[in-house]
N, C-alpha and C positions, 0 to 999 in steps of 0.2 A: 553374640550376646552383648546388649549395652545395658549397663546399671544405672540408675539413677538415685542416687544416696539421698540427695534433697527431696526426694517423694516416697522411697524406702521403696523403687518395684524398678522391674527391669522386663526386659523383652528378650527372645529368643527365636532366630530365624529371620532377623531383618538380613537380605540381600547385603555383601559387601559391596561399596560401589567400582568397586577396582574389577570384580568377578564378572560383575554386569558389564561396568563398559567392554569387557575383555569380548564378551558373547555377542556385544554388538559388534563389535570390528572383527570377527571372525565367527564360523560354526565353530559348535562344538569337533571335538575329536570325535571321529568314530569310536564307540564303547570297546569293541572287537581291540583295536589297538592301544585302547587304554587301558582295560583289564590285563594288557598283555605285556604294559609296560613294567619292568622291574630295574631299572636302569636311571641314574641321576640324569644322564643324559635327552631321555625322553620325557624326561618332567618339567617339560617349558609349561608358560602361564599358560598357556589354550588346556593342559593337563590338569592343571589345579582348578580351574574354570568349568572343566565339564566333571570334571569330581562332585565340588558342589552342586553343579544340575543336577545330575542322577540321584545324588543322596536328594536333594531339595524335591526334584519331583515325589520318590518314592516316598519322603516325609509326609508328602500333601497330599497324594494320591493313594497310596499303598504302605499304611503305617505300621497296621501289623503285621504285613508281611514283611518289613523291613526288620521289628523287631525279631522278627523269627531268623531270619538272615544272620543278624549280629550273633542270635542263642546259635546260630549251626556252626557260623565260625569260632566261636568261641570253643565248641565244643571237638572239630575237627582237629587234627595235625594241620600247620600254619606251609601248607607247600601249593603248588598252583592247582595240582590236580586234585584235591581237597576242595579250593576257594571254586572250580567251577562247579564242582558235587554239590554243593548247597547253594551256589546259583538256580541250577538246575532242579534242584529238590523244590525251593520256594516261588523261584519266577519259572516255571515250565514255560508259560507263555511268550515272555520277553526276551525271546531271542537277539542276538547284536542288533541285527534289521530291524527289531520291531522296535526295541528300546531307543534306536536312535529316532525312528518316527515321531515316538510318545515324548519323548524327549524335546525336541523340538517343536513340535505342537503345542508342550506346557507351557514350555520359555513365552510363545508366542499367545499362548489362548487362556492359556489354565491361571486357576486362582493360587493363592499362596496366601498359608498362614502365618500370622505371626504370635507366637504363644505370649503373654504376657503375664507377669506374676508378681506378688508382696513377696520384701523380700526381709530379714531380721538384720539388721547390721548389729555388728562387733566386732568392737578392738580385740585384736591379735598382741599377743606381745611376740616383740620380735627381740632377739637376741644379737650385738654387735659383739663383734673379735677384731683385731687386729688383723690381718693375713700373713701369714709366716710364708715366707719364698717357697717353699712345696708349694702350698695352697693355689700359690699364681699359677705358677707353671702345670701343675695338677689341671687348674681352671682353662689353660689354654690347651693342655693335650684333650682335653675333654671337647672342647667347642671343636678342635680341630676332625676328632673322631666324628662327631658329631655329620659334618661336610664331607668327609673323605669317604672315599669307595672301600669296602671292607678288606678287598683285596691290597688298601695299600698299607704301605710300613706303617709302624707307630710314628704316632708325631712325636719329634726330636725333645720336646720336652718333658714327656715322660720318663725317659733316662734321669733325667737333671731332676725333676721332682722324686723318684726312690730312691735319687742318692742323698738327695739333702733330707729327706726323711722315709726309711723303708718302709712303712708303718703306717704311712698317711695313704687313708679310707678311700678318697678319690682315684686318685695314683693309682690303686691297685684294683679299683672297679673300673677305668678305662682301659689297665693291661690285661683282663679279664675279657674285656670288650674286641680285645685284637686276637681272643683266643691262645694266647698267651699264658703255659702251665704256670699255673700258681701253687709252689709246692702247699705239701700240709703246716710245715713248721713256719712257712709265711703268712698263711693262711690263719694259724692260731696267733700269732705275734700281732694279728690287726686285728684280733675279735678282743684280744686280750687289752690293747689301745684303745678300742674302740667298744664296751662292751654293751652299752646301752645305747645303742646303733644298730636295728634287725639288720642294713645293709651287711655288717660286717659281719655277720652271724651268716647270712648269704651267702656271702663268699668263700666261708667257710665250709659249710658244704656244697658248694660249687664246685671246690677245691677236691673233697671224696665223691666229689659224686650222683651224692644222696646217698651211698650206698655205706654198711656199718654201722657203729655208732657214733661217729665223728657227722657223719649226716644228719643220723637221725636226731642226735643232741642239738647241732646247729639248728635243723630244721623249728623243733622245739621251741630254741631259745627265739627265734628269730619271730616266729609266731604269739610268740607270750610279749612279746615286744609290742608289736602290732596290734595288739588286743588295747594294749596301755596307749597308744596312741595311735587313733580310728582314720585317719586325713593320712595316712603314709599309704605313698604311691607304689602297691602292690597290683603287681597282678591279678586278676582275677582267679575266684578262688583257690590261690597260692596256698591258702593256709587249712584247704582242705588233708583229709588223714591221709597220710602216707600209700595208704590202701587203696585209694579209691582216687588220688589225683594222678601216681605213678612217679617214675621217677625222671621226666622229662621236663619239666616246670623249673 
């Protein structure tokens, strides 16, 4: 996406040139092996390089089936044998072999769009703080989660951010993140900190479950939140009913 503030429109789909050069100094990965990567290890650039083809092609080529792709996984359990069921559902035809054909044909033949749009600017107001020593340390257990394989320990500064403050919202959404029980009475101690925060309403029922009324209150609260401000980075239909989203979200 590049914006352009002085003409008020932007574009969508420009090539990065780092992806392209990449596709020139090498093929892409075979799809078969990249669908099948779930590993940091297997994600060198040639990985991120034929990510964009595929999406790119099937953007320019096959748009509504792409979108139907996105609605199946969205809709499925997030596990491998799931992601190839609605492969299969939408591209019956695109088998590994054939999609690496089509694939390389594009790169080499096919056209490419690039969307273009008016766009409205507005100032945002942004809020400055100080950062209080949790808050760092917090910020770097975080970035470190971020890099690390799930299998490994907490970053060391995790510890050192809940003791300089047990309560602070980050801290305890990245000890959350290492799967790390978050009792209930910690759990209310950061919604109660943090109470006009859906995250920390989150976590709170994170913490039961979904299950009870400690859930379904958090649920609630954290939902009526989100309502009051629309640009928070929820899940997809997160704040559907109880009934009908389940209790795995």
């Amino acid at each position: 996406m590049n914006l352009d503030p002085d003409r008020a429109n932007g574009d969508v789909g420009q090539p990065l040139e780092h992806l392209v050069q990449q596709l020139r100094d090498a093929p892409p990965t075979p799809s078969a092996r990249m669908f099948a990567c779930r590993e940091h290890a297997c994600m060198d650039s040639n990985f991120y390089a034929t990510a964009w083809a595929i999406f790119a092609y099937l953007a320019n080529t096959h748009p509504q089936e792409l979108l139907r792709y996105a609605q199946r996984l969205d809709e499925l359990p997030p596990d491998p044998a799931a992601q190839e069921q609605a492969w299969s559902e939408v591209f019956p035809a695109l088998t590994p072999d054939k999609l690496d054909h089509e694939v390389r044909s594009w790169l080499a033949y096919g056209r490419h769009t690039v969307w273009r749009f008016n766009i409205k600017l507005q100032d945002w107001p942004v809020t400055e703080r100080p950062l209080r020593d949790a808050d760092v340390l917090a910020a770097r257990a975080a970035m470190r989660q971020v890099f690390a394989n799930p299998s490994d320990a907490p970053a060391p500064e995790l510890a050192g951010a809940l003791a300089a403050e047990p309560t602070n919202l980050l801290a305890n959404l990245v000890k959350s993140g290492y799967k790390q029980p978050i009792s209930a009475a910690e759990a209310h101690a950061v919604a109660d900190a943090h109470a006009d925060d859906w995250r920390a309403w989150w976590l709170l029922g994170y913490s039961a479950d979904w299950h009870g009324d400690d859930g379904r209150t958090a649920w609630e609260k954290a939902c009526a939140l989100v309502a009051q401000h629309p640009t928070a980075a929820v899940p997809p239909r997160w704040c559907e009913p109880l009934a009908t989203r389940g209790t795995d979200r």
